[in-house]
C-alpha positions, -999 to 999 in steps of 0.1 A, spaced: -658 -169 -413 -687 -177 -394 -675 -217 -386 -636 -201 -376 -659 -179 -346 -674 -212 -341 -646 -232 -337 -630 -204 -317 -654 -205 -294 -656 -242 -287 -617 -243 -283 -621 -215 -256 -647 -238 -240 -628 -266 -240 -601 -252 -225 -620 -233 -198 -636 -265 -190 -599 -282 -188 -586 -256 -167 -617 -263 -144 -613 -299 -140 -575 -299 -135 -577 -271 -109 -611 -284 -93 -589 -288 -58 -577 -252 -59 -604 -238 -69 -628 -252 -44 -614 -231 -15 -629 -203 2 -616 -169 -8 -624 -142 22 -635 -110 3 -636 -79 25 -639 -43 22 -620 -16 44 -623 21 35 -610 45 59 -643 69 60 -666 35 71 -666 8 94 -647 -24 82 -669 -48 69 -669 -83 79 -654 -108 55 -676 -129 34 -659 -162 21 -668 -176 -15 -654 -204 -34 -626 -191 -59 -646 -205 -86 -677 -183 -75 -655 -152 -76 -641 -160 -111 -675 -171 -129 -688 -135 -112 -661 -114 -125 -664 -134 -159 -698 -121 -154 -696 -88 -146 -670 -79 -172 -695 -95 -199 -726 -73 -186 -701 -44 -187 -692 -50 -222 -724 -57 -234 -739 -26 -219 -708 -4 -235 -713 -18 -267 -752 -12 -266 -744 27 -255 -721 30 -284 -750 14 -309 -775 37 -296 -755 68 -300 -747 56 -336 -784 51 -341 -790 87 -330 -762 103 -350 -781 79 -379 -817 98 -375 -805 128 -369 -785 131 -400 -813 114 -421 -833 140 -408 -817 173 -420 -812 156 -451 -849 150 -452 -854 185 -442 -824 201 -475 -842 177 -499 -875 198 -494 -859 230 -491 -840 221 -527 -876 207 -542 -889 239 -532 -860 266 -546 -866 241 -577 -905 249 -580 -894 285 -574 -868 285 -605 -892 265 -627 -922 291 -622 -898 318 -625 -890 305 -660 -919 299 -668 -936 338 -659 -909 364 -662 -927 390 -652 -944 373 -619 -907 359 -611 -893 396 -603 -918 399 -577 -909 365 -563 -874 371 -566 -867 404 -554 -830 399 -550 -826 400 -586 -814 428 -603 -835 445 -627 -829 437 -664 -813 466 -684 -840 483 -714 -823 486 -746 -826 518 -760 -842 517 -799 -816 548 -802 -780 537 -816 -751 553 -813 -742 567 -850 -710 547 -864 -681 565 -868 -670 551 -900 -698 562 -915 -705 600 -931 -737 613 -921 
C-alpha cells in the first residue's frame, strides 16, 4: 500500500510539472487581483503571475487542511484522556466496593455497621410450631 501512495504521488507530480511546462506562456501573465467591498474604499489592484496565484492557493488550501485535520486529532486525543480518566476513576471505586465486600465476608458482625443499607438478618426462634400430624 505504502509504494501505490508513492507512485500516486509521483504520477501527480509529474503531471503537475507537465501541466507547468506546456502552459509556461499562459501562465506567466500577470493576473490583477483586487478587492471592492461596498463598506471600504476600493483597493488598488495588485498584479501577480497566474502561477503565483495558483502555487498560493495550492498553498493555502494545504495549511487549511492540515490545520483541520490537527483540530480534529486533538479533540480525539481529548475525548481519548478524558475517557481513560473516568475509567481510571470506576476501576478504584470497583477495587474499593471489592475491599468493602471482602471484609464484610470476612467479619459479619463489623460488616452491618459498614453496610447499613442492609437489612437486618431474621433470629430464628428455638420454639417450633407443633406438627399437626402429630397427637400431643
Amino acid at each position: 500500500m505504502r509504494y501505490i501512495k508513492v507512485l500516486l504521488l509521483v504520477l501527480i507530480f509529474f503531471v503537475s510539472m507537465l501541466f507547468l511546462f506546456q502552459n509556461q506562456e499562459t501562465l506567466s501573465r500577470n493576473m490583477a487581483l483586487s478587492l471592492n467591498l461596498f463598506f471600504i474604499p476600493p483597493l488598488k489592484p495588485v498584479t501577480f503571475p497566474t502561477y503565483f496565484v495558483l502555487l498560493a492557493g495550492f498553498l493555502l488550501g494545504a495549511l487549511l487542511a492540515i490545520a483541520w485535520l490537527l483540530w480534529d486529532k486533538l479533540s480525539l486525543a481529548a475525548k481519548l484522556m478524558k475517557a481513560e480518566w473516568k475509567v481510571r476513576d470506576l476501576e478504584k471505586k470497583v477495587a474499593k466496593y471489592e475491599a468493602q465486600i471482602s471484609t464484610a465476608v470476612a467479619t459479619p458482625a463489623e460488616a452491618k455497621a459498614k453496610f447499613p443499607f442492609r437489612k437486618a438478618e431474621k433470629v430464628k426462634d428455638d420454639v417450633t410450631a407443633p406438627d399437626p400430624d402429630k397427637n400431643v
